[in-house]
C-alpha positions as CSV (number, residue, x, y, z in Angstrom):
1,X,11.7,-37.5,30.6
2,X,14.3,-37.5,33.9
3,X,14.8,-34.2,35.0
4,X,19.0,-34.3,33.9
5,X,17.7,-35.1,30.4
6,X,15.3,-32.0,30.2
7,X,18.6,-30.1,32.0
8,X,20.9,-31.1,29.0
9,X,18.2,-30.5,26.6
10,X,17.3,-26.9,27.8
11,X,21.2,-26.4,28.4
12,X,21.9,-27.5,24.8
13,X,19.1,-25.0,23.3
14,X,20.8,-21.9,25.1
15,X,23.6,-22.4,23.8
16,X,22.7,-22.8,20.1
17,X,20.6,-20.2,20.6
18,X,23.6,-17.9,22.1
19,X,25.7,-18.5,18.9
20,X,22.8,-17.7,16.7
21,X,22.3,-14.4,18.6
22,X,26.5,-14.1,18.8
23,X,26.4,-14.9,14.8
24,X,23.6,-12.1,14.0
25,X,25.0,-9.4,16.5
26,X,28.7,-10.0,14.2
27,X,26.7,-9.3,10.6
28,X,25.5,-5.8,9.8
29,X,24.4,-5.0,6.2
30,X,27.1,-2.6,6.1
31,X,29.6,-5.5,5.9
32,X,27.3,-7.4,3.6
33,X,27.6,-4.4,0.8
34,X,30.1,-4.3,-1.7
35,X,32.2,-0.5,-0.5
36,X,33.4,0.2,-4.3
37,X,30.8,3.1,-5.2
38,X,28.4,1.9,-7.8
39,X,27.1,5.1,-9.7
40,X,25.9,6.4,-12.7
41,X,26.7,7.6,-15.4
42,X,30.5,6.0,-15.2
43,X,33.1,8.3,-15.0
44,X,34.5,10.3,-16.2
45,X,31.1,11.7,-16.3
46,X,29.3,13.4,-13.4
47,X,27.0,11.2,-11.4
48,X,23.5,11.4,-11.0
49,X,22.7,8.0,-9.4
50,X,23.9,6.0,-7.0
51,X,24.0,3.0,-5.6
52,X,22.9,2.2,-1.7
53,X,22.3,-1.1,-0.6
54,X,20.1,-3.8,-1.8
55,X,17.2,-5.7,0.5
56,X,15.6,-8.9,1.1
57,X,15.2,-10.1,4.4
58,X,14.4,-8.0,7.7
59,X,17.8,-9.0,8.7
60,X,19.4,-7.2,5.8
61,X,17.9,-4.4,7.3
62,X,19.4,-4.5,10.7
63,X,15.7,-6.5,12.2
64,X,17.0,-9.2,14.4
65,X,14.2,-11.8,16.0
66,X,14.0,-11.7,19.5
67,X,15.3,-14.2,22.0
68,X,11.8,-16.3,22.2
69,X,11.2,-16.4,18.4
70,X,14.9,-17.9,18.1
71,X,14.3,-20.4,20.4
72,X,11.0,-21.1,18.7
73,X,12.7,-21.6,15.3
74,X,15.1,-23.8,17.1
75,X,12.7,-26.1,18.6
76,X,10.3,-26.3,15.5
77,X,12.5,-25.2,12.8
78,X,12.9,-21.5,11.2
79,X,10.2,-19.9,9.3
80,X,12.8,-17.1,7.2
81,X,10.7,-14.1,6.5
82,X,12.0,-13.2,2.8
83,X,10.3,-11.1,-0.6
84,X,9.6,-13.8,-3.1
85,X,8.0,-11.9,-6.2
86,X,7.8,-8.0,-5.1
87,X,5.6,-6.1,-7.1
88,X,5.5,-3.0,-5.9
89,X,7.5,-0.9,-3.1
90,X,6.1,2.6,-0.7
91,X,8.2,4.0,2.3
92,X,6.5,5.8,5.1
93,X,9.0,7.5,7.3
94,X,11.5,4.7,8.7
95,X,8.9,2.1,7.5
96,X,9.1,0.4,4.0
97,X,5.9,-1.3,2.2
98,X,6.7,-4.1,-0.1
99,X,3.7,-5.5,-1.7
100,X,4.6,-9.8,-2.5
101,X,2.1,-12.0,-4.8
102,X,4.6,-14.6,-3.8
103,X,4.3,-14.4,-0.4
104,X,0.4,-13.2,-0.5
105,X,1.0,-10.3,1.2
106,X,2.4,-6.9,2.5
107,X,5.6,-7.2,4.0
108,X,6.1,-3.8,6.5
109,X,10.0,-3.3,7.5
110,X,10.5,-0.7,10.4
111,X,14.4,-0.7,10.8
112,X,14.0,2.0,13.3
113,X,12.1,0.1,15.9
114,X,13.7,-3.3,14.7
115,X,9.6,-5.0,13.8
116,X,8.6,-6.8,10.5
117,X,5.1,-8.1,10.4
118,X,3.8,-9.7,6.9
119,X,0.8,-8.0,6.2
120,X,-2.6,-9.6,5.3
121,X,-6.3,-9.5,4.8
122,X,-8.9,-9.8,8.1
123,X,-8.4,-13.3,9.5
124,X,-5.6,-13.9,8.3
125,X,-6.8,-14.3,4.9
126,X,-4.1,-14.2,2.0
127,X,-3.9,-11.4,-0.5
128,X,-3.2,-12.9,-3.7
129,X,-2.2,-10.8,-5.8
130,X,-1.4,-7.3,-4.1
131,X,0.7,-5.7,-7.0
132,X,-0.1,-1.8,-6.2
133,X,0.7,0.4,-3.3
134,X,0.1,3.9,-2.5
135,X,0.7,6.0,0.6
136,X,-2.0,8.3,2.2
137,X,-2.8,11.5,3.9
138,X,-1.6,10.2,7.4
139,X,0.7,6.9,7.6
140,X,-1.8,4.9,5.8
141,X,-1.1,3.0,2.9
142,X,-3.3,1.4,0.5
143,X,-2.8,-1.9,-1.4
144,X,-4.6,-2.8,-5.1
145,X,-5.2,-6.8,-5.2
146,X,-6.0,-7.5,-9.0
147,X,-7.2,-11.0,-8.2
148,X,-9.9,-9.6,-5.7
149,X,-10.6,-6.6,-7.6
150,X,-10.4,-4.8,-4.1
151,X,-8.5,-2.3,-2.4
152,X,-7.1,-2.3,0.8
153,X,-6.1,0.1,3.3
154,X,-3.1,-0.3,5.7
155,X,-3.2,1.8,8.8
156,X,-0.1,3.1,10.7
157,X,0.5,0.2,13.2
158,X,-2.3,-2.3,12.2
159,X,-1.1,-6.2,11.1
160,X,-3.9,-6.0,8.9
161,X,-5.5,-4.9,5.6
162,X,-8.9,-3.5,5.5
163,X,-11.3,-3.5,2.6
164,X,-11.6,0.1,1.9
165,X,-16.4,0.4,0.7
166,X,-15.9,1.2,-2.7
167,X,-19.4,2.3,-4.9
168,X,-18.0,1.2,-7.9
169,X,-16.8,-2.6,-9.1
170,X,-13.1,-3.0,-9.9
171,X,-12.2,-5.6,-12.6
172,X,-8.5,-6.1,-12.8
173,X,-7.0,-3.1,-10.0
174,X,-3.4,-2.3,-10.3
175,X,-1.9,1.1,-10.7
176,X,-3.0,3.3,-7.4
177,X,-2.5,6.6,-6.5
178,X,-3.5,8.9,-3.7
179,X,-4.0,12.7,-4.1
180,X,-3.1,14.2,-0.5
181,X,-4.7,17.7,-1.7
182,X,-7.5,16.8,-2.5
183,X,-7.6,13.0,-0.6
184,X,-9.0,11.9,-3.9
185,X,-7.7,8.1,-4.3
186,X,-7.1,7.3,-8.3
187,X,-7.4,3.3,-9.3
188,X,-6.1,2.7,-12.5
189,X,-8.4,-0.8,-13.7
190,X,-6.4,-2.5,-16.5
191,X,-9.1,-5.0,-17.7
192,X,-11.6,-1.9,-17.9
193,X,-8.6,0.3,-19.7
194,X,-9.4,3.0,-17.4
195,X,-8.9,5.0,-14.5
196,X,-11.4,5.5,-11.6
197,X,-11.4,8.0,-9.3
198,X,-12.3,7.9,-5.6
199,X,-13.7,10.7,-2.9
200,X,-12.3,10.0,0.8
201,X,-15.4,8.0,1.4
202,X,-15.0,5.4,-1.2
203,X,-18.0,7.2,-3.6
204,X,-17.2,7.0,-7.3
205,X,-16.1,10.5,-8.6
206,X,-14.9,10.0,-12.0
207,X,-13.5,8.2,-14.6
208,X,-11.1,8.6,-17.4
209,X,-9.9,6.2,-20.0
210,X,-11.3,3.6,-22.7
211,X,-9.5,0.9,-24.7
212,X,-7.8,2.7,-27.9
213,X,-4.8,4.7,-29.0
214,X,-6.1,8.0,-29.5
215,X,-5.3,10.5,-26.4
216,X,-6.6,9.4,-23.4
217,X,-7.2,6.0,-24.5
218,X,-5.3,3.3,-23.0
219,X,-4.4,-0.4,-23.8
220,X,-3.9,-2.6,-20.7
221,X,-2.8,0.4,-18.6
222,X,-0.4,-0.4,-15.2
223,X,1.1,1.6,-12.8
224,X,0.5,5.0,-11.7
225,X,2.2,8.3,-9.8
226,X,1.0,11.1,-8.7
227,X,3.3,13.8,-8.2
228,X,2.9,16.6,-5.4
229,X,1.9,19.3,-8.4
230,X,-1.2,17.0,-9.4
231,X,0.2,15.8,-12.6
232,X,-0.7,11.5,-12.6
233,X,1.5,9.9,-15.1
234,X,0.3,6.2,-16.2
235,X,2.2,3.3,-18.3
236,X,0.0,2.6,-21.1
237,X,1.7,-0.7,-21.5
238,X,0.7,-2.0,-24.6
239,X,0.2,1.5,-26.2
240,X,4.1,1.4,-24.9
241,X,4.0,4.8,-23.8
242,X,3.4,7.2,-20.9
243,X,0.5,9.8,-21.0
244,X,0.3,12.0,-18.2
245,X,-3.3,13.5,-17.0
246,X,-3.9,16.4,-15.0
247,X,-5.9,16.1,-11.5
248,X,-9.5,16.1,-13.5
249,X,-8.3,13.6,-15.9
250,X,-7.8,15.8,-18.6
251,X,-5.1,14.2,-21.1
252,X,-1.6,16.2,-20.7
253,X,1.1,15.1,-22.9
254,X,2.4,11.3,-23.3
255,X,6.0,9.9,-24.9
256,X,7.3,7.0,-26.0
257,X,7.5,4.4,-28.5
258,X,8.1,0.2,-28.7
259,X,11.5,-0.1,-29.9
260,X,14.6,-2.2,-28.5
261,X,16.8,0.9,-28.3
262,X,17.7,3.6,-25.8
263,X,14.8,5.5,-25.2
264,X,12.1,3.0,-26.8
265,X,9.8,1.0,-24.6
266,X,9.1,-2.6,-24.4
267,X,7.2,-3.8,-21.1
268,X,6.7,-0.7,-19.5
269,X,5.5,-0.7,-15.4
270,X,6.5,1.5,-12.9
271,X,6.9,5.2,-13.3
272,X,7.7,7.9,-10.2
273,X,9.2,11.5,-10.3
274,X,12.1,13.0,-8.5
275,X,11.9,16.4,-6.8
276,X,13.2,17.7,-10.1
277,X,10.8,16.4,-12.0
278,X,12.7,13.6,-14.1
279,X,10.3,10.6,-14.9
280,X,11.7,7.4,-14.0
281,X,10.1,3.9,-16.1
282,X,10.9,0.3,-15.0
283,X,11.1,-1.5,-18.3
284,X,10.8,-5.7,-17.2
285,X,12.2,-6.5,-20.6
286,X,14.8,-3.9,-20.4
287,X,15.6,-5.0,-16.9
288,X,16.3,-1.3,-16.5
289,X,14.9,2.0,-15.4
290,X,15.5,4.7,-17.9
291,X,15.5,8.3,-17.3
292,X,13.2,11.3,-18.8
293,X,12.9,14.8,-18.7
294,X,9.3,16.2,-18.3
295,X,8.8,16.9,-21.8
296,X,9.6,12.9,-22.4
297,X,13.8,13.5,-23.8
298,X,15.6,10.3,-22.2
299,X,18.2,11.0,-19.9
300,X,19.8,8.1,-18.5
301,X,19.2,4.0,-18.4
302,X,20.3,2.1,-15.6
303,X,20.8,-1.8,-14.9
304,X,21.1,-4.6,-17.0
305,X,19.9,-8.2,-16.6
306,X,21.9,-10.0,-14.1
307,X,22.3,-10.7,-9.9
308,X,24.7,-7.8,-9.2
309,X,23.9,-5.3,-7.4
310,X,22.6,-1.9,-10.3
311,X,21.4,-5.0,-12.3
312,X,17.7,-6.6,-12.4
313,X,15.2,-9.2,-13.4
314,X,12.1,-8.5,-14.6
315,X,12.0,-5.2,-12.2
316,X,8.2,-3.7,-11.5
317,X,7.6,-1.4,-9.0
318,X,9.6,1.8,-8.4
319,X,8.7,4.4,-5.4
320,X,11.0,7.9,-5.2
321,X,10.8,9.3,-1.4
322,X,11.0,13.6,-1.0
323,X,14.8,12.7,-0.5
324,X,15.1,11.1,-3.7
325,X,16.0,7.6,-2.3
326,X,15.0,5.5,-5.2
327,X,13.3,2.0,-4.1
328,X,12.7,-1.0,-6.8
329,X,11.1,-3.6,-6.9
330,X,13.3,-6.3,-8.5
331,X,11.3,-8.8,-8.8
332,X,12.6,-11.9,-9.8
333,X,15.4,-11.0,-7.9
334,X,13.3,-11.5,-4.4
335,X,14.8,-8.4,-3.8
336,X,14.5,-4.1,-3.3
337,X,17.5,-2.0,-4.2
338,X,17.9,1.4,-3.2
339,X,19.1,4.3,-5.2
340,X,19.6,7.6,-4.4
341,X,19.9,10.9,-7.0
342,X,22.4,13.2,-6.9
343,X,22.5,15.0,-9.6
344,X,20.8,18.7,-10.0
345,X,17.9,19.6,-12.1
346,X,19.1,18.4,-15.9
């Protein structure tokens, strides 16, 4: 190619790339987000949720790509890191998990330091169906793949997922939950209707569980929590209820019934706890979260099917941080939205 040629191409590349970077440098996600408050309950009643911004690309998070990578994308097209079907949600710190069967993978957003990396299995390999997350003792966060039957461990930094040497087989893991006291890793298995329990070294401890209705029992169990106290709560999906366990496994309480009314259950799948101890369940057929006290009175419901921000379809995964910021996974939305509560202890 003559050298003016290869001048006027190069010169032509800067500047597209100048108004991409003059473009991104103009949109922050404050201006993206809608200012009227979104809370709830509606007034005139005092609120005890609301509404903070909602999350699907790295840009929406204030992640820019860097010079090179734009002109990369502008030479041999864009590659647009997005969530496609998140399952399940954690936040380290400044850095926020987002585990994505559609995009076979972890995505890791860290706002702070303006990095996203997509997060996979050694060599690259995909993770098909990561649909639990869990965060450790130290930055770590582990990932349940129910098509491998596998869990994964995510170390603070690393762009990959490592196996964790588990003694016992794993038939459908989902549900995962990690006991910082006693660094005792619970694995709910919802094929096996159980839940396993871990030692830090990956050594079968114990297990709780078996397919019924009676206490204890579960049918097709999903997600799981862990709250700071020890109590692990778990959504006995098509039991539709909650039962709650103590740290040996010994049955607790539970609540709930399938209905189509406030209160009832239908499809059941992520649960968390707030500082206060309110219980939190993601309902996919609801397309809601609904809001218990610890003794299982509802509370509060929140969202309705739809696009709008405080709506959702077919939401999964729901992770509280100690601040109360509320992260779910709304999952045929491709998106997170975060929530915050506000209100005191009833």
């Amino acid at each position: 190619m003559h050298p003016d040629s290869i001048r006027r191409l190069v010169l032509r590349y800067a500047a597209l790339a100048g108004m991409a970077l003059a473009v991104l440098s103009c949109s922050s996600p404050a201006q993206l987000e809608n200012p009227v408050p979104l809370v709830w309950p509606a007034a005139p009643a005092e609120p005890r949720i609301t509404y903070l911004k909602t999350f699907s690309r790295p840009e929406d998070l204030g992640i820019t790509r860097g010079f090179f990578q734009r002109m990369a994308d502008l030479l041999f097209g864009a590659t647009e890191a997005h969530l496609v079907r998140p399952m399940a949600v954690v936040a380290v710190g400044d850095l926020v998990y987002v585990a994505d069967p559609g995009a076979k993978g972890v995505h890791r957003f860290d706002p702070k330091n303006g990095n996203y990396d997509l997060i996979r299995a050694p060599e690259d390999e995909p993770l098909p169906s990561p649909v639990g997350l869990a965060r450790g003792l130290a930055g770590e966060v582990y990932v349940s793949d129910s098509a491998l039957g596998k869990v994964f461990v995510i170390r603070p930094g690393a762009k990959t997922a490592m196996p964790v040497p588990l003694s016992a087989k794993l038939g459908q893991p989902t549900g995962i939950a990690f006991d910082a006291a006693t660094q005792r890793l619970f694995v709910v298995d919802t094929s096996a209707h159980r839940v396993n329990v871990f030692d830090r070294n990956g050594t079968l401890e114990s297990s709780f569980g078996g397919r019924g209705t009676e206490e204890g029992q579960f049918n097709y169990p999903a997600f799981a929590w862990l709250t700071p106290q020890g109590r692990l709560y778990v959504t006995d999906s098509l039991n539709f209820r909650v039962q709650s366990f103590d740290r040996q496994g010994h049955f607790v309480a539970k609540f709930g019934r399938l209905g189509d009314g406030t209160g009832d259950l239908a499809r059941q799948k992520g649960v968390a706890t707030d500082s206060y101890g309110h219980i939190y369940i993601v309902d996919a057929m609801f397309h809601a979260v609904q809001i218990f006290d610890e003794s299982g009175r509802f509370l509060l419901s929140l969202g309705a099917l739809g696009r709008d921000r405080g709506e959702f379809w077919l939401p999964t995964g729901i992770f509280i941080g100690d601040d109360n910021v509320i992260y779910i996974a709304d999952s045929y939305n491709q998106r997170v939205q975060v929530l915050r509560y506000v209100g005191g202890p009833t």
